[in-house]
N, C-alpha and C positions, 0 to 999 in steps of 0.2 A: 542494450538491455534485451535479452529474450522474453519469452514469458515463462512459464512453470513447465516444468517435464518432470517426469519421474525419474531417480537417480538410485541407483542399485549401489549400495554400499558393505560391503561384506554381509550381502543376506538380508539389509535393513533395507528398507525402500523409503524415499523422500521427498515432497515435494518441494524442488528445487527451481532457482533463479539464479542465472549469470550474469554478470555486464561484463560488456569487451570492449576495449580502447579501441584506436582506431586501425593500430596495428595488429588488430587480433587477439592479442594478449587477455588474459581475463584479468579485471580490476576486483572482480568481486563474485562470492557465489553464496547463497544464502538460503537457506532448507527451512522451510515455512511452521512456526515455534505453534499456532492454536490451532489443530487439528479441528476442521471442521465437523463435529461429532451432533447433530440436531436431532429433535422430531418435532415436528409440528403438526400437531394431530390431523388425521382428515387432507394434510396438503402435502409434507413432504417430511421424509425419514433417510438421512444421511449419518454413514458414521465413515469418518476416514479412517478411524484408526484401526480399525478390523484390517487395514491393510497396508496405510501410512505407517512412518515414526517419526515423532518431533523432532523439528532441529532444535538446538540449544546455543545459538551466536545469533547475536546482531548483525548487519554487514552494510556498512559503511564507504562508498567509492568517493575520492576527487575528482575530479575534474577542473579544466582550467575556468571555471566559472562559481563554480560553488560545490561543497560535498551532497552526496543523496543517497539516503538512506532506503533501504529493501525491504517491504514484507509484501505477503503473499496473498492474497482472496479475503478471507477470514481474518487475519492478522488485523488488517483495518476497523476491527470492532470493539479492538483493547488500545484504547487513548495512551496507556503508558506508555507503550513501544516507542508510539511517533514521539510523546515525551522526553524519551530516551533519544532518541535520532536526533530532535533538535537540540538534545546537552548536548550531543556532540558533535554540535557543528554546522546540521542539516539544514538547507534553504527550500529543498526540493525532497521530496517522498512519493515513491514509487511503490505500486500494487499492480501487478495484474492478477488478473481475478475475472472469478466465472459464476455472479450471484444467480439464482435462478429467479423462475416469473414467480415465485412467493417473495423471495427476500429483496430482489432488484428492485421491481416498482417502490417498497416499502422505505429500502435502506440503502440503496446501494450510491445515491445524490446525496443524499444528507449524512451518511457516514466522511464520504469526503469534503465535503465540506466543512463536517465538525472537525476533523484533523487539520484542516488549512487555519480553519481562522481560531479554534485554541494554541495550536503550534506558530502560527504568522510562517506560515513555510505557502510551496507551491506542491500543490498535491496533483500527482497524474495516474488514472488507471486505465488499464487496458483487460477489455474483454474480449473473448471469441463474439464472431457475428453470429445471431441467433440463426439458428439447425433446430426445425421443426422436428426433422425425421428422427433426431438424437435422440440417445436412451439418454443424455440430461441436455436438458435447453438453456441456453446462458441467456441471461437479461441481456448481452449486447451494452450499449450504451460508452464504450471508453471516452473517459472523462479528463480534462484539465483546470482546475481552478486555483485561483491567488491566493491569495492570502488573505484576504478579505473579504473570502468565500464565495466570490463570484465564478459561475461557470464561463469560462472565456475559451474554450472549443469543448464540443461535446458529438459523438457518433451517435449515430441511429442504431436499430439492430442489424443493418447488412454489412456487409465486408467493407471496409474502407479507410486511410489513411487519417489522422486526425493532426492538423496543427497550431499551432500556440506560440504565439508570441511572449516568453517570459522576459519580464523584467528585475531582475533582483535589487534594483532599486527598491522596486514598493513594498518587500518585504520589509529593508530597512526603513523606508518611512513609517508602515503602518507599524514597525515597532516602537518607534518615537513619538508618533499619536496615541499610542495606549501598551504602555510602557509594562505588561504584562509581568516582565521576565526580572526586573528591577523590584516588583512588585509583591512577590511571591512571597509567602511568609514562611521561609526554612525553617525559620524556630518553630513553626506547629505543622510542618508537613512536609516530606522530603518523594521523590520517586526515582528511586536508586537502581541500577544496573546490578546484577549480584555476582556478573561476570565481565570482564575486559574487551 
C-alpha cells in the first residue's frame, strides 16, 4: 500500500492511494471521497477543494489473509465508510493520513479507534514523520489497533518503520463476545452503498 499522491486525471486532480501485490500488479486504487475542507478559527483554515476533486468508489483489495478496505486522512471521520467496508467483507482498514498539531493530538487516536471497535476490524494508519520546517506539520503518530480498540504498535513523530502483529482470530472472537452485527436492527436503520 503507498500512501496518497496527487493523481492528474483529464484536468481533475485527486487525492489518491494504491495497493500492489507482490508482483507489482495494483490490486486497488482509491481517490479520497471527504475533502478535507475546515476552519478552525484562530488555529487552522484548510480547504482541499479549491484544488482536490472527490473520488466517488469504495476500493476494496484481498489478500490471502483477509479483504482491506482504503480511505484516506479525513475519510476516517465519517463511520459509514468503514461501515461500508466492513459489509463488504473488511477485517482490516487502512488510512494514511497527515492530521495536523490541532486535529492529531485531539482526534487522530480516538478516531481510529472508534472505527476498530464499532466495525470489530483492525484499523492501520500511516502518517508523514513530523517536518517542523513544512508549510504543513503532520501530527506523526502512525497507528495500529484491534479490534478491541487497543493500540498494539504506534510511532512517534520521527521517521520510522511501525509493526504489528495481527491476528484475525480476535476479530472473530471479539465478534462472538458481542455479537454487534447479528444485532443491528435493519428494520429501523440501514447504511447503504449508493454505488457498487
Amino acid at each position: 500500500l503507498t500512501g496518497s499522491i496527487p493523481e492528474d486525471d483529464a484536468g481533475k486532480l485527486y487525492n489518491t492511494c494504491t495497493a500492489f501485490g507482490p508482483d507489482g500488479s495494483m490490486l486497488a486504487k482509491y481517490r479520497k471521497i471527504h475533502l478535507f475542507d475546515i476552519n478552525v478559527p484562530g488555529k487552522i483554515r484548510f480547504q482541499e477543494s479549491e484544488t482536490l476533486s472527490p473520488g466517488d468508489r469504495f476500493s476494496v483489495f484481498d489478500t490471502p489473509y483477509c479483504k482491506i478496505g482504503i480511505g484516506i486522512c479525513y475519510d476516517i471521520r465519517f463511520p459509514e465508510l468503514a461501515q461500508i467496508y466492513t459489509q463488504k467483507g473488511c477485517k482490516f482498514l487502512v488510512y494514511p493520513g497527515a492530521f495536523n498539531l490541532t486535529t492529531g493530538p485531539a482526534h487522530w487516536e480516538l478516531l481510529q479507534r472508534g472505527r476498530a471497535v464499532d466495525n470489530q476490524v483492525f484499523v492501520a494508519t500511516a502518517s508523514p514523520a513530523r517536518d517542523e520546517t513544512g508549510s504543513y506539520v503532520a501530527w506523526g503518530h502512525s497507528t495500529v489497533v484491534n479490534p478491541w480498540g487497543e493500540v498494539i504498535a504506534k510511532a512517534g513523530t520521527e521517521e520510522t518503520i511501525v509493526y504489528a502483529e495481527i491476528d484475525l482470530k480476535k476479530a472473530e472472537e471479539i465478534r462472538e463476545q458481542i455479537p454487534i452485527f447479528s444485532q443491528k436492527r435493519s428494520d429501523l436503520y440501514t447504511v447503504e452503498a449508493k454505488i457498487v
